[in-house]
C-alpha angles and dihedrals in degrees: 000000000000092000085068096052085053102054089041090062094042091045092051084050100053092042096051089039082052089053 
């Protein structure tokens, strides 16, 4: 489960750092 949250921040970081 934490491992989600994890991935989920780092996703939307990722994502906004892409744009």
């Amino acid at each position: 489960m934490t491992n989600l949250f994890i991935i989920d921040e780092m996703y939307t970081s990722g994502f906004k750092t892409g744009m």
